[in-house]
C-alpha positions as CSV (number, residue, x, y, z in Angstrom):
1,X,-7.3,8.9,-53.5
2,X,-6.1,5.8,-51.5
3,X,-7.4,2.3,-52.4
4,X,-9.0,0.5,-49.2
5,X,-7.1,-1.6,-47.6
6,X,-9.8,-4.4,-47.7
7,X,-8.7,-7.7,-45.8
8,X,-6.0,-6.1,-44.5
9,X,-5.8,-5.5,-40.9
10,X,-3.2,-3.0,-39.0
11,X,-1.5,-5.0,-36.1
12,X,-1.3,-3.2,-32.8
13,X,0.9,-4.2,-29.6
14,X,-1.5,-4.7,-26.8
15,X,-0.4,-2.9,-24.0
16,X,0.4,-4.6,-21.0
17,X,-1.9,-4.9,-18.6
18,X,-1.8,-4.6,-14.6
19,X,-4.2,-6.6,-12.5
20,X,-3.1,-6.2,-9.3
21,X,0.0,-4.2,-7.4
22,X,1.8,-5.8,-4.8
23,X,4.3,-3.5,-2.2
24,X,7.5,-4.6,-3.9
25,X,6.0,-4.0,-7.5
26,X,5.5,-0.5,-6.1
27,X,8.8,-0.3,-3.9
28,X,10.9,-2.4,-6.5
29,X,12.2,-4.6,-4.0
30,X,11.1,-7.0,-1.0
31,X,11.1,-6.1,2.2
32,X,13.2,-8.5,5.0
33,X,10.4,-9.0,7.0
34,X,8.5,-10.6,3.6
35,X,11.0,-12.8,4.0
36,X,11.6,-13.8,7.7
37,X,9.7,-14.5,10.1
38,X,12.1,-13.6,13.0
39,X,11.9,-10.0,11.9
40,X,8.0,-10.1,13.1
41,X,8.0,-12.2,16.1
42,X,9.0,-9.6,18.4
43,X,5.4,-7.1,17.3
44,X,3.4,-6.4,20.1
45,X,0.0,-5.7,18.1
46,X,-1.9,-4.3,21.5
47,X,0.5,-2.1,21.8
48,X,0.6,-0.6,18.3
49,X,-3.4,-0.4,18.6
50,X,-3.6,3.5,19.1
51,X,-6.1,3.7,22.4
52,X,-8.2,0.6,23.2
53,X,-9.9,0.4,19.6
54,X,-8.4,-3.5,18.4
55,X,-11.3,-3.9,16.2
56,X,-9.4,-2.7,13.2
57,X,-7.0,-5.2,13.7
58,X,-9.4,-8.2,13.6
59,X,-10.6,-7.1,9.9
60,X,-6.9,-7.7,8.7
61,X,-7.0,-11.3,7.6
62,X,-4.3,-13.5,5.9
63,X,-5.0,-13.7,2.4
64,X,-3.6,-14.9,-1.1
65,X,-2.2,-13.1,-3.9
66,X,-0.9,-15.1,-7.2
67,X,-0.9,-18.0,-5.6
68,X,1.5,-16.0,-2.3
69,X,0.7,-15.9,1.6
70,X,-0.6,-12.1,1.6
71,X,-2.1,-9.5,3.3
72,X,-3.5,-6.1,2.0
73,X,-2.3,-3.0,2.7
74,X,-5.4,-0.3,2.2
75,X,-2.7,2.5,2.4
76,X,-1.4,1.6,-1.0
77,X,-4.0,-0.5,-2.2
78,X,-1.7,-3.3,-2.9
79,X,-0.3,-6.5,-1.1
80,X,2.1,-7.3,0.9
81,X,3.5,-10.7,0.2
82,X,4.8,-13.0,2.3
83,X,7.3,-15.9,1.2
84,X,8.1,-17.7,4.4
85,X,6.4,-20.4,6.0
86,X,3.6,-19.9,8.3
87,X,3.1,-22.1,11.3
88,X,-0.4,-23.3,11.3
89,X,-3.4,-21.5,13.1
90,X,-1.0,-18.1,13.5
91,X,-2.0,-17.4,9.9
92,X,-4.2,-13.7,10.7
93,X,-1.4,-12.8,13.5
94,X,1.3,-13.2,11.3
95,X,-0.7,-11.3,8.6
96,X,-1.5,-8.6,10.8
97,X,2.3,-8.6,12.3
98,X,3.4,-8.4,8.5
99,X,1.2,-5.7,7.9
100,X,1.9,-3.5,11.0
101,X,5.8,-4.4,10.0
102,X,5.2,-2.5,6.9
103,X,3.0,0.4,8.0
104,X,5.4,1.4,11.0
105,X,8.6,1.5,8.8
106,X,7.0,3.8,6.9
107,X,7.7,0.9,3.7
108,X,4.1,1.3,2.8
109,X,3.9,3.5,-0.6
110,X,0.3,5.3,0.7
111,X,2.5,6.6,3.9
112,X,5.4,7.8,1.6
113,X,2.6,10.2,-0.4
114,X,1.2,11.5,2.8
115,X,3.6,14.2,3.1
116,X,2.7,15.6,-0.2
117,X,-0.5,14.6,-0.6
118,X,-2.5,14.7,2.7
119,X,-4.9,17.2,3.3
120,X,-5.5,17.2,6.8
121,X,-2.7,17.2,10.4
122,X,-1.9,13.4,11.1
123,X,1.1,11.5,12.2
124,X,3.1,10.1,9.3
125,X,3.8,6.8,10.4
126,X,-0.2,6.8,11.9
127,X,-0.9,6.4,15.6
128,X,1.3,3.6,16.3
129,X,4.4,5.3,16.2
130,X,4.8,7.4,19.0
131,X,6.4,10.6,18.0
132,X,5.9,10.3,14.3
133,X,6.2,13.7,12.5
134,X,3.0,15.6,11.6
135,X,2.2,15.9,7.8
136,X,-0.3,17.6,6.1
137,X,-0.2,20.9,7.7
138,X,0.2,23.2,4.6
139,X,-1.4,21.2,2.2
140,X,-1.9,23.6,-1.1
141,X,-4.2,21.4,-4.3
142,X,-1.8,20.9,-7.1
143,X,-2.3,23.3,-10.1
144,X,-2.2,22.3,-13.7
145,X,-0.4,24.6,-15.5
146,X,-2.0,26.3,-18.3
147,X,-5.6,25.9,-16.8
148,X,-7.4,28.5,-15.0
149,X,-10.5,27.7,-12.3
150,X,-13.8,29.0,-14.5
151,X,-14.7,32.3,-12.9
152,X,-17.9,31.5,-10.1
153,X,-16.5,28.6,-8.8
């Protein structure tokens, strides 16, 4: 039998821990367009709105991650930094020019699992890219191998 180990305490490594996920933390790069404004100037967001619907837009706000210009990409549940300087009042249009930067090239990692993933026909690239390829047409659950569905269900 094995004396206790009485005062003696095992030492663990704390893992490390995530708090949030930003784009190039998921991508394991930046983008150009994080980093240059000229790269964004030229977005016309009317006419990336798919039909006459802006009011998603206007929820898409400027915001701040780790102390970083960002704006929040609910396709990958992450931000979308932004490291160049901002001229003053243009702070949701830049944002939301950012944002439909990111979604459009198809950069966002949420659009990159579509093909496997989605469920349901939709365009890729979402309605603001004319001519984007359809995805989810033959979309099969994955199956864990080894385990069988319990009979009834």
């Amino acid at each position: 039998m094995s004396e206790p180990t009485h005062g003696h305490e095992l030492a663990y490594a704390e893992p490390e821990k995530i708090k949030s996920l930003d784009a190039e933390f998921l991508a394991g790069h930046r983008f150009p367009y994080q980093e240059d404004i000229g790269l964004i100037e030229g977005i016309d967001l009317e006419a990336l709105t798919p039909g006459d619907d802006i009011n998603w837009l206007e929820d898409i706000a400027l915001l701040e991650e780790d102390g970083v210009p960002a704006v929040f990409d609910r396709y990958s549940n992450s931000f979308l930094k932004i490291y160049f300087t901002i001229p003053a009042g243009r702070e949701d249009e830049i944002a939301r020019k950012v944002l439909m930067k990111h979604l459009t090239s198809g950069n966002s990692y949420g659009i990159q699992l579509k093909e496997q993933h989605t469920k349901f026909p939709q365009p890729e690239l979402g309605p603001w890219v004319e001519g984007s390829k359809t995805v989810g047409t033959d979309y099969t659950p994955p199956v864990l191998s080894g385990w069988e569905k319990p009979a009834g269900h």
